[in-house]
C-alpha positions in Angstrom: 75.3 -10.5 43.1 72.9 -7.8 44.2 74.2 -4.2 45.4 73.1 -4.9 48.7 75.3 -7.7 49.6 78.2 -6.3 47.1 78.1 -3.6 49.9 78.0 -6.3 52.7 80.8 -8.3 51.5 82.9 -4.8 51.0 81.8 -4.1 54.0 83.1 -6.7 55.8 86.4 -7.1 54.0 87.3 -3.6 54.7 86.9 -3.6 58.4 88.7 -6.6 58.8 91.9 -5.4 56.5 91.3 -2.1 58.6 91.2 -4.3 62.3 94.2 -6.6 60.5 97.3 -5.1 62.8 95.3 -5.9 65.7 96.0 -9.6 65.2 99.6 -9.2 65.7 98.9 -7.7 69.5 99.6 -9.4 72.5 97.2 -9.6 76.0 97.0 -7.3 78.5 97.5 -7.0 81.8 93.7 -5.0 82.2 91.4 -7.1 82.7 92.9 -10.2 80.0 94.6 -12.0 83.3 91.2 -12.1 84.7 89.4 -13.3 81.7 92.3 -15.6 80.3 95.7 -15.6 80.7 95.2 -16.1 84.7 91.9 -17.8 84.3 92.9 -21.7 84.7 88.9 -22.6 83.8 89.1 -20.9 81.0 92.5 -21.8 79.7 91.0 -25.6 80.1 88.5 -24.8 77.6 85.1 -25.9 77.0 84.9 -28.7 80.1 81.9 -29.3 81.5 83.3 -28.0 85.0 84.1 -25.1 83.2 80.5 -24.6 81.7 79.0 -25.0 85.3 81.7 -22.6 86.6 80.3 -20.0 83.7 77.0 -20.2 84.8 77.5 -19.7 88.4 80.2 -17.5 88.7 80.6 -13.7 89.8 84.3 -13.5 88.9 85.3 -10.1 87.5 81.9 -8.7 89.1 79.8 -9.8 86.3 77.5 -12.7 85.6 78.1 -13.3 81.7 78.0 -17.0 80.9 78.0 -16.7 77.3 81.1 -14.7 77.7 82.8 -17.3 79.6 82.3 -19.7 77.0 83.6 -18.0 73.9 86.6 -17.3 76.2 86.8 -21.1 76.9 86.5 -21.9 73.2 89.1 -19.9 72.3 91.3 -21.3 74.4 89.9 -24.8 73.2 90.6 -24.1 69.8 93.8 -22.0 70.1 95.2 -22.2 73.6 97.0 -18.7 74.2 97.5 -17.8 70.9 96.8 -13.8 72.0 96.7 -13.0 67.6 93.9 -15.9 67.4 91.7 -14.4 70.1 92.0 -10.8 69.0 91.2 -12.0 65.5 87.7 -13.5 66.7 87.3 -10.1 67.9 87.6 -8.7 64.9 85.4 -11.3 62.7 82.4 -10.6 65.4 82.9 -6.9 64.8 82.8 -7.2 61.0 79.6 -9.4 61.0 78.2 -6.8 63.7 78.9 -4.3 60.9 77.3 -6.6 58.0 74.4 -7.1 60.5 73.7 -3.4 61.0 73.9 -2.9 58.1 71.2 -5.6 57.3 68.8 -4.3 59.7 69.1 -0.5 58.9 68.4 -1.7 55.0 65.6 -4.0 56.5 64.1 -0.9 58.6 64.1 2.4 56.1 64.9 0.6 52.4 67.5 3.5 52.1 70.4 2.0 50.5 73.3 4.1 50.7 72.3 5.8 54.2 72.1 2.3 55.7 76.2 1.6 54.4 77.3 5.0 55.8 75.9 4.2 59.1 77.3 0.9 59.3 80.8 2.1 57.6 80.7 4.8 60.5 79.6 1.9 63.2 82.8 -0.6 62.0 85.2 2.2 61.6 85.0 4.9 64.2 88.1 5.0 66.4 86.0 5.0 69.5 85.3 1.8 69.1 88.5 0.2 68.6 88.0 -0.6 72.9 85.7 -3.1 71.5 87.5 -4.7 69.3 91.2 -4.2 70.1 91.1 -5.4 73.7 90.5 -9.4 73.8 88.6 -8.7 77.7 85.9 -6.6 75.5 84.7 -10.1 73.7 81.3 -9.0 75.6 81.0 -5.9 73.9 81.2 -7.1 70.3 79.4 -10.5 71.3 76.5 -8.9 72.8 75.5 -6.8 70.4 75.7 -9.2 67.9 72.8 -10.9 69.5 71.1 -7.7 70.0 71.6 -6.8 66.6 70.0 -10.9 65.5 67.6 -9.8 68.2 66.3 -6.7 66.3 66.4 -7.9 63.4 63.8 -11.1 64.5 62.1 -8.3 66.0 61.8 -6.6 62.8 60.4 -10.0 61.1 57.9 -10.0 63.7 56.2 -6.7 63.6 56.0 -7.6 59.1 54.3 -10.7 60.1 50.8 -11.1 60.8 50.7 -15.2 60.6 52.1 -18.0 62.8 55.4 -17.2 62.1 55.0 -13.9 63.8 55.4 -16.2 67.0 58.6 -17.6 65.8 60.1 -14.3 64.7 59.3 -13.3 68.3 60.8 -16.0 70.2 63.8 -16.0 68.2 64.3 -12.1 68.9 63.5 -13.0 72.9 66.2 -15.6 72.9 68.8 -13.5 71.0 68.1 -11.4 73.6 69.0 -13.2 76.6 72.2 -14.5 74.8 73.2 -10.7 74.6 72.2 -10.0 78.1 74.5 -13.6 78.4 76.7 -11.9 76.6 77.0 -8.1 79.2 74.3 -6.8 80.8 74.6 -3.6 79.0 71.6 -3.8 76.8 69.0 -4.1 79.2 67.8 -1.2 77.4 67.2 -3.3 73.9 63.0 -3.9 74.9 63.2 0.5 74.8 65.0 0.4 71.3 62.3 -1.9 70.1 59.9 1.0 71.0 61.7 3.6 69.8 61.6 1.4 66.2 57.9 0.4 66.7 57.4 4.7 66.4 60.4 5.1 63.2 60.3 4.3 60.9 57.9 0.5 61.6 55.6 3.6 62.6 53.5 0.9 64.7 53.2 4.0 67.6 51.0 6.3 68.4 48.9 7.4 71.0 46.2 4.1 71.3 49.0 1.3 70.3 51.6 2.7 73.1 50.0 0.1 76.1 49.6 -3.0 73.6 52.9 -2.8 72.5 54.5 -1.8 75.7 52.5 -5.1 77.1 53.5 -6.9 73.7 57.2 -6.4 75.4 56.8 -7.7 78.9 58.7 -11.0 78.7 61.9 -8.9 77.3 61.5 -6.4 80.3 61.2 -9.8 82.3 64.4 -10.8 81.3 65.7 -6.8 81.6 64.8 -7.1 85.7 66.5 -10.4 86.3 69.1 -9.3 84.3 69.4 -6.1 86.5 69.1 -7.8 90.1 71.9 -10.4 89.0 74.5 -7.8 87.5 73.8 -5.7 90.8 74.6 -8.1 93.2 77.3 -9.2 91.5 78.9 -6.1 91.1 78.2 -5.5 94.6 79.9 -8.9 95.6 83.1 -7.8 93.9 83.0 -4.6 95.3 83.0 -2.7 92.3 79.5 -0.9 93.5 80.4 2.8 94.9 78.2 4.1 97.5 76.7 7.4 98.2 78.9 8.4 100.7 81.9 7.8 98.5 80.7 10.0 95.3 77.0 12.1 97.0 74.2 12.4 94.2 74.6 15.5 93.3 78.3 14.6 92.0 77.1 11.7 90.2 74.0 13.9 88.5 77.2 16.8 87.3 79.0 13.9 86.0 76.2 12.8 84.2 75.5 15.5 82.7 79.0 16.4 81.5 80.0 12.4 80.6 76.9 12.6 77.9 78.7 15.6 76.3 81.8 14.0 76.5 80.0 11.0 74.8 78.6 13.1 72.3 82.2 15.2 71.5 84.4 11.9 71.1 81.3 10.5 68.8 81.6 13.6 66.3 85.5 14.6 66.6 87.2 11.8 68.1 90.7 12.4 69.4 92.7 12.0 73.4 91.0 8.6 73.4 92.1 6.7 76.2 91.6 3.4 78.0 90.9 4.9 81.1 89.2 8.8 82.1 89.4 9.3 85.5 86.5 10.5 87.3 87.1 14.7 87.6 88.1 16.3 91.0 85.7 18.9 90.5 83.4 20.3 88.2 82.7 23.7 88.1 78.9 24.8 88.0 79.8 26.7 84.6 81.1 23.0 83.0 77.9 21.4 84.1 75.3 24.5 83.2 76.9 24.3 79.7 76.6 20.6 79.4 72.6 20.6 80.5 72.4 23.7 77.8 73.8 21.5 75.1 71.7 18.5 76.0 68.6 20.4 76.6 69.3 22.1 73.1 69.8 18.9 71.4 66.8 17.3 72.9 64.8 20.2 72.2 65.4 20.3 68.3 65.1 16.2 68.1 61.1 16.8 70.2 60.3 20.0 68.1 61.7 18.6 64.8 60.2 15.0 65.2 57.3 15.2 63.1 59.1 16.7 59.6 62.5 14.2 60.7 61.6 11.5 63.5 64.9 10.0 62.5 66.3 12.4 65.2 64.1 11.6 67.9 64.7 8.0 67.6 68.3 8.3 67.2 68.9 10.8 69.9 66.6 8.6 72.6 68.7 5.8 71.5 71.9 7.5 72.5 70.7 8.7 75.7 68.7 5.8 76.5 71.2 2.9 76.1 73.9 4.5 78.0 71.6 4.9 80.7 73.0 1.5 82.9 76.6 3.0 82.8 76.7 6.1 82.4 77.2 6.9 86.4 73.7 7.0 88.3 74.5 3.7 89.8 78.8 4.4 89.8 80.5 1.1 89.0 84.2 1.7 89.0 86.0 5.3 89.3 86.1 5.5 85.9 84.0 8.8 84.3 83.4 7.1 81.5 84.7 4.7 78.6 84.7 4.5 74.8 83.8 0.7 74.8 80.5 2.4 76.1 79.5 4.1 73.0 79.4 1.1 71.2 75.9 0.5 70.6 75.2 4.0 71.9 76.6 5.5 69.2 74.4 4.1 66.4 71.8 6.3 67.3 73.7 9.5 67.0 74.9 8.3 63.6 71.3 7.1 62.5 70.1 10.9 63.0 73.1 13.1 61.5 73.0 10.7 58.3 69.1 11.2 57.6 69.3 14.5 58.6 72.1 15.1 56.2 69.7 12.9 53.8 66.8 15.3 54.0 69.2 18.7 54.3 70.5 17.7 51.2 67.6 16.9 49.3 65.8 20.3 50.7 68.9 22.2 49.4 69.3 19.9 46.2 73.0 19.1 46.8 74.4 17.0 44.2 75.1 13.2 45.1 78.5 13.1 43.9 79.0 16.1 46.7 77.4 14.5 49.4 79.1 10.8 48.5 83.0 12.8 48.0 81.9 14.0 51.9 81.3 10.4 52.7 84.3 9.4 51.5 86.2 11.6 52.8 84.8 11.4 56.7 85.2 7.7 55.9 88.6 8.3 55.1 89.2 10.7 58.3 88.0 7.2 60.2 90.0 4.4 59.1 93.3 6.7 59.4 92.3 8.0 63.0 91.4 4.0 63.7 94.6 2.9 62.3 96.3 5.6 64.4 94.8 4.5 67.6 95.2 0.8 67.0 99.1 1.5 67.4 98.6 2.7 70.8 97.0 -0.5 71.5 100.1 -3.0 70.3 101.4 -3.1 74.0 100.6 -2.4 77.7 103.5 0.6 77.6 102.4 2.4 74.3 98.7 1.5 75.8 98.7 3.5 79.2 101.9 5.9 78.0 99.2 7.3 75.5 96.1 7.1 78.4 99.0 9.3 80.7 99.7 11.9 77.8 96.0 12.2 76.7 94.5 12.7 80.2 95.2 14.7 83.3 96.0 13.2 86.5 95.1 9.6 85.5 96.5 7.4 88.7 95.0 4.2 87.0 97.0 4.0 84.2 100.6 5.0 86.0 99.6 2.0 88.5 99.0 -0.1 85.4 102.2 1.4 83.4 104.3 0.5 86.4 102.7 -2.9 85.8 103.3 -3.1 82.2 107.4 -2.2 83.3 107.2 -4.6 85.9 106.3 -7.4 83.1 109.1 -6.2 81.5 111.7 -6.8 84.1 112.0 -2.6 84.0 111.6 -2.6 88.0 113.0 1.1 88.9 110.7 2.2 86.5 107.6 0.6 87.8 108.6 1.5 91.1 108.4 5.4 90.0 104.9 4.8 88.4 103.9 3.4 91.1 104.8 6.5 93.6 103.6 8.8 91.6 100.0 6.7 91.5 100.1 6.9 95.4 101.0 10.1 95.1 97.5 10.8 93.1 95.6 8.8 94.8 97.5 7.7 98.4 94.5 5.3 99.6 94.6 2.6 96.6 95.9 -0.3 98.6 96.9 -2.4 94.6 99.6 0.2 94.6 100.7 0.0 97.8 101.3 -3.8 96.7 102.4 -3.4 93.5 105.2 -1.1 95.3 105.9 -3.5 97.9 106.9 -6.2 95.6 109.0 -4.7 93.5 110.8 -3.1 96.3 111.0 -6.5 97.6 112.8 -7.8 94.4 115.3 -5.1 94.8 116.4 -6.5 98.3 114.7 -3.6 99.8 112.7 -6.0 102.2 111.7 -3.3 105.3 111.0 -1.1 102.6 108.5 -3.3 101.3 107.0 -4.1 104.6 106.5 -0.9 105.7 104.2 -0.2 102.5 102.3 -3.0 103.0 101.9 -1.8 106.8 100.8 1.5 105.3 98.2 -0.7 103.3 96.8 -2.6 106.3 96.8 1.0 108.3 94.1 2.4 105.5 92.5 -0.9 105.1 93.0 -3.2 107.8 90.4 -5.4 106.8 92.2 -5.8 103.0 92.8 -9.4 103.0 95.3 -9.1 100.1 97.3 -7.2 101.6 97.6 -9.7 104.6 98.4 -12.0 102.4 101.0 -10.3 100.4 102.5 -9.3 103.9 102.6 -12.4 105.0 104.3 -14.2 101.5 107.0 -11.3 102.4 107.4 -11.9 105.8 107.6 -15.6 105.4 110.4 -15.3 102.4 112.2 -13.0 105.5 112.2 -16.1 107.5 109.6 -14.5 110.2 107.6 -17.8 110.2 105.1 -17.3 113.1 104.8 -14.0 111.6 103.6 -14.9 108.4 101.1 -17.5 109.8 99.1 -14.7 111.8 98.7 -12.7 109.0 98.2 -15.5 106.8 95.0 -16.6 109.2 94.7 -12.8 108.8 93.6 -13.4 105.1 91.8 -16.0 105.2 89.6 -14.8 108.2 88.7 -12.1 106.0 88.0 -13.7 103.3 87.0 -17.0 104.2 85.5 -17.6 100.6 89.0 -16.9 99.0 90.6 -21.0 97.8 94.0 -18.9 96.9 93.9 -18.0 100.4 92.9 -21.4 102.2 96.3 -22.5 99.6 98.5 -19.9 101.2 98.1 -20.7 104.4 98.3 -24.4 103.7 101.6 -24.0 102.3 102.9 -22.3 105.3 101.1 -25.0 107.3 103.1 -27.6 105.8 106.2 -24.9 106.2 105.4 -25.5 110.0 105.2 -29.2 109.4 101.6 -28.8 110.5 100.6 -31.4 108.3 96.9 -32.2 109.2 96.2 -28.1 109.6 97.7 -27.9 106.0 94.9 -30.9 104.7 91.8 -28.9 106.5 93.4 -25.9 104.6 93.8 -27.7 101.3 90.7 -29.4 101.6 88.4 -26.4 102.1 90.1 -24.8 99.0 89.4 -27.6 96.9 85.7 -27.6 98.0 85.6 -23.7 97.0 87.0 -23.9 93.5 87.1 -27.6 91.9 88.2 -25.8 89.1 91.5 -25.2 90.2 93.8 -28.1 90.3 96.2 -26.4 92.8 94.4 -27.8 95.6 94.4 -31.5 95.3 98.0 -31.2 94.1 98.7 -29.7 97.4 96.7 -32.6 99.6 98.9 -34.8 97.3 102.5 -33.1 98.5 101.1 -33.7 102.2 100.0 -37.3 102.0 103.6 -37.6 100.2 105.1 -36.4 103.4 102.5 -38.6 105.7 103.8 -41.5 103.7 100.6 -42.0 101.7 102.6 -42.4 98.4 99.7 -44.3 96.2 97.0 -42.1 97.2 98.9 -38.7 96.7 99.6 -40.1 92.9 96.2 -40.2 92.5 95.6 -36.4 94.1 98.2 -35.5 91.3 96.7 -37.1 88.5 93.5 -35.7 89.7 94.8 -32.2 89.6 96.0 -33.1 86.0 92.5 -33.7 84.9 91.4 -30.2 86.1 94.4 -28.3 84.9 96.2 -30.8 82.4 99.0 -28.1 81.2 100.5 -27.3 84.4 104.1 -28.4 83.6 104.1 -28.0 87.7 101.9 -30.6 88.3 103.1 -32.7 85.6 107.4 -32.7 86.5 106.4 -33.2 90.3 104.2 -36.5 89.2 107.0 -37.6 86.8 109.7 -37.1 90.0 107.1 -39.5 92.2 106.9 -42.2 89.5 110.4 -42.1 88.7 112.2 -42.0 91.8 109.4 -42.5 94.6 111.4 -45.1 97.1 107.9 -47.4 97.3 109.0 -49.8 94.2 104.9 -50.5 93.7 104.7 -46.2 93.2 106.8 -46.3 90.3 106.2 -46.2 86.7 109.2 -45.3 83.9 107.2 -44.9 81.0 104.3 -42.9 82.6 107.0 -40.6 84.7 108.6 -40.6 80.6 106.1 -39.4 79.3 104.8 -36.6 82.1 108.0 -35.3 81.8 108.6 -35.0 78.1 105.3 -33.1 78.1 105.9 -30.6 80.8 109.6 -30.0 79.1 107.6 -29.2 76.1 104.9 -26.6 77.8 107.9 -25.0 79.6 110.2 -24.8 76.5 113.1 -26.6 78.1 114.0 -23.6 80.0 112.6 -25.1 83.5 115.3 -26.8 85.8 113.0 -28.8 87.9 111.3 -29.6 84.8 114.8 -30.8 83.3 115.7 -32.7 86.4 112.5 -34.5 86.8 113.3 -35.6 83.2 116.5 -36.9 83.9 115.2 -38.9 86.8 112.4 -40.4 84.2 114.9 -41.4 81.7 117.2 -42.2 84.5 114.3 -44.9 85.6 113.7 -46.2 82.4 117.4 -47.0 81.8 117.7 -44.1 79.0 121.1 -42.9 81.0 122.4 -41.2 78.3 119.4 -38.5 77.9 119.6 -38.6 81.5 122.9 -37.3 81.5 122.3 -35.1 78.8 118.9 -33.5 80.7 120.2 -33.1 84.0 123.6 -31.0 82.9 121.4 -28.8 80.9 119.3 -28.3 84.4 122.1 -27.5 86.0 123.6 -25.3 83.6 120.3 -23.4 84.1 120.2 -23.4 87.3 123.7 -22.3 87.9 123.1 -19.4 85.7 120.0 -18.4 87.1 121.9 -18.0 90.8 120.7 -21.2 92.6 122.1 -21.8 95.2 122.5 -25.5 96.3 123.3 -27.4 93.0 124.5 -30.1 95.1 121.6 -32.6 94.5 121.9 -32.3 91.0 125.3 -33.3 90.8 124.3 -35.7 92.7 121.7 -37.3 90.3 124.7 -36.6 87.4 126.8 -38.9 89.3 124.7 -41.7 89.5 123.4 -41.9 86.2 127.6 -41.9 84.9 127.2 -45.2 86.5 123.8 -46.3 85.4 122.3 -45.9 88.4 118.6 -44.4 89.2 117.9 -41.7 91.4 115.6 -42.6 94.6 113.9 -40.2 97.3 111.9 -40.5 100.2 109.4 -38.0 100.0 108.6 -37.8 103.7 111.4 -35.8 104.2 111.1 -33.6 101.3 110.8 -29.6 101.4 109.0 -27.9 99.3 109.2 -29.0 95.4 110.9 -26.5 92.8 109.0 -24.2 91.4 106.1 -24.7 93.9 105.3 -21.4 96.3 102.6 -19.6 97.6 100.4 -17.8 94.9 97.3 -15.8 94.3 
């Protein structure tokens, strides 16, 4: 084996023992709800609804097919096995590393400065946000196509025959997949250039308009790319405008998040998941900031001809963190170390050959220089090992963000979360009052508040936050809709309804919404309000198999028993793990009063497979069960099934049990259970949701 891919392989195997503990970490409540454990398309894997859903949606304010579809194969492959997804993660950022690697070997022929570089590119703690949080898939994803994309790139410019044209086309379409991937790297066509001068050395002063022209289907792509993220930032809101944060803010912060870049890149400590944008900064912060960047940029211009290394690598820093770095404010975050990602190889690229050269000028010994790479190596993996702890959990994850930061209102709203998860509710509720009290116009808080204070019985509490939400933002239609889940569990009916319409006035786009107030329709006995309702969601998202699961609990109560068992079983196909979905069919075909609805076996074998997704722990579940055994004259596991549900739900404070003793009766004397679902309320386990 040569040294080259000894140092690959080594390379590889070391980053992934190093990423190892990260496999044993759960999801998180940032951002992984969106992308997965909230996400029914995804969590249906690869379907080809859910492939026409990635291509066409703007959920979580980014267009990012390609992202999508890993997410969905993941799921395909290992349902919600958080350890399996995280360790995808970590196999893309090892072959990111060998790739790197690869092209830096490719581009200069310097052995040993290429593997420090990539070394410092998989083990740097700043980029554990990469790697460590499964929502970050796009990071590592797209830049392994850039990297494939550079490296095609690289193939091209060495060829002078017909394969130069395939080496280009391969580099254009590993470039779309990245921009597939996040629209980060819109700045990749720029890195090309900045390549094409060092060390391809294609560039000088009569090549620079052929080989900016050479590029002009890559900044194609880089405008389309552009024009989609935008608006679909903008549709989710996520876009801030000049009269929130002025331009000359935005400019101070610019200046002083590059430094902040460039500090966390050479001594890397207080790294957090969130920085929150600064109150103020002082004119002496920001003259020092310009000083250091106009030093730095300076040196790498004067010093470009003896070590263009520095030039390249310092125009790659500043250049590809152009598109976040604040001019166009997305979020109210000052900055983030996912960022640095594929910023940071440039800063690497020109401190190693500039060490390179420094010590060959000063005739430093190799074993001297290769003990300091060792060692700085060493410094790495144990900061990167430190920092992965804080990433094991939601609490140690924003507990660390709290103690690291100053005033950081994000991550006490998503602490108070994290205790929320935990059932830890007094606690949540004090994270969440002192987020409002750093930042009193963040209406999530005001929600997040609301509903724990509702769990604790403190119902007018509750409302009056969510009053104080619509006061700042009466046009949040979230916050009309949590008001009006609250004020319909108060038994305030017409109440709810208003606000209800409220929501979905607002947000007439919104299927959760069109759901909501279907249920409450249906509440009202409004039954052919509740269809239009149900309907219109369904045409909104037919990825989501709430909504003809819904139209089939209406036509149940219209008396349309045959058709709403085919609703159900439609909502199956879109959603076929909802142990829901799959107990209420079993309950139809096993007890439905309309002998030519039933069907033992099929209600059987529904049931036994939502008792399985639930674990057994699931009442309703239990007792849809017992009613399938019950019908297919298993009495005995009916008995058996239905004690347990009641045993469950006795202990988990329900209050009419009545109907289950019921059932237990009549199966002691062999008889099935029967229902008439035109008169039935509201299944268990069904209520309004997001």
């Amino acid at each position: 084996m040569s040294r080259s891919r000894l140092i690959g392989l080594l390379l590889a195997l070391v980053t992934l023992l190093v990423y190892l503990p990260a496999a044993n970490h759960g999801f998180s409540i940032f951002d992984d709800d969106d992308y997965i454990t909230a996400n029914p398309v995804v969590q249906n894997g690869l379907t080809w609804t859910g492939i026409q859903w990635a291509f066409t949606t703007q959920h979580a304010s980014n267009w990012h097919p390609l992202t999508w579809l890993s997410h969905m194969l993941d799921c395909e492959l290992f349902g919600l096995n958080a350890g399996a997804h995280h360790s995808v993660n970590i196999l893309f950022h090892a072959l990111n590393a060998v790739l790197l690697f690869g092209l830096l070997l490719r581009l200069t022929g310097a052995l040993w400065p290429a593997a420090f570089i990539a070394a410092l590119f998989a083990w740097h703690p700043l980029h554990i946000e990469s790697v460590a949080w499964i929502s970050e898939r796009k990071d590592v994803l797209s830049t392994c196509f850039a990297l494939l994309a550079l490296l095609a790139y690289v193939s091209y410019t060495s060829h002078r025959t017909g394969s130069a044209t395939l080496f280009y086309g391969l580099s254009l379409l590993c470039f779309a997949l990245s921009l597939m991937a996040k629209p980060m790297l819109v700045t990749l066509p720029f890195v090309m250039l900045l390549l094409d001068y060092w060390p391809i050395q294609r560039f000088n002063d009569s090549t620079i308009p052929r080989l900016a022209m050479e590029k002009w289907p890559f900044f194609l792509l880089v405008a389309a790319s552009c024009v989609v993220t935008y608006l679909a930032q903008h549709h989710g809101g996520m876009v801030v405008s000049l009269g929130e944060m002025p331009t000359g803010y935005r400019l101070d912060n610019v200046l002083l998040a590059y430094t902040r870049y460039l500090s966390k890149i050479i001594w890397p400590v207080h790294l957090a998941i969130f920085y929150p944008l600064p109150k103020n900064i002082s004119l002496p912060t920001v003259t020092a900031a310009a000083v250091v960047l106009l030093a730095i940029s300076t040196a790498a211009w004067l010093g470009r001809k003896r070590g263009p290394y520095g030039l390249v690598g310092w125009l790659w820093f500043l250049g590809t963190l152009v598109p976040v770095i604040g001019l166009v404010q997305v979020g109210y975050a000052a900055m983030a170390d996912r960022y640095t990602y594929f910023p940071s190889i440039g800063v690497f690229i020109a401190l190693t050959f500039a060490v390179r050269d420094g010590a060959n000028r000063f005739q430093f010994s190799s074993q001297v220089i290769a003990t300091a790479a060792v060692l700085l190596l060493g410094a790495c993996v144990t900061l990167t090992e430190y920092q992965l702890r804080c990433w094991r959990d939601d609490e140690s994850l924003f507990s660390h963000a709290i103690s690291v930061t100053r005033d950081n209102e994000p991550a006490h709203l998503c602490l108070g979360l994290a205790y929320e998860k935990e059932g830890r509710k007094s606690d949540a509720a004090a994270e969440y009052q002192t987020a409002l009290e750093l930042n009193p116009r963040r209406v999530k808080t005001y929600n997040s508040l609301a509903m724990v204070l509702a769990g604790a019985g403190r119902t007018n509490e509750a409302l009056a936050e969510l009053r104080e939400a619509l006061r700042l933002y009466p046009a949040d239609a979230p916050s009309h809709d949590s008001l009006a889940n609250l004020l319909a569990d108060s038994g305030h009916a017409n109440e709810a309804l208003a606000e209800f319409q409220a929501a979905v006035r607002l947000d007439p786009g919104n299927a959760a919404l069109h759901n909501n107030l279907g249920v409450m329709l249906v509440e009202l006995s409004r039954f052919d309000e509740a269809m239009e309702q149900y309907v219109g969601a369904a045409r909104l998202d037919p990825a989501d198999g709430r909504a003809p699961y819904l139209i089939g609990k209406v036509l149940l109560k219209q008396g349309h028993d045959a058709e709403a068992v085919g609703k159900f079983r439609e909502a199956l196909r879109i959603d076929p793990d909802n142990f829901q979905i799959l107990a209420y069919l079993a309950r139809v075909l096993a007890a439905d009063g309309k002998p030519g609805v039933r069907d033992g076996p099929a209600a059987r074998a529904y049931a036994d497979r939502a008792n399985v997704l639930s674990s057994g722990t699931q009442p309703f579940v239990l007792d849809a069960l017992g009613m399938a055994c019950a019908e297919t004259g298993d009495f005995t596991n009916a008995l058996a099934v239905t004690q347990t549900a009641l045993d469950l739900a006795a202990a988990a404070g329900t209050k009419d049990l009545e109907p289950l003793r019921q059932r237990l009766e009549l199966y002691r004397n062999h008889q099935p259970w029967r229902e008439a679902f035109l008169s039935t309320n509201t299944s268990p386990g069904e209520v309004r949701g997001k």
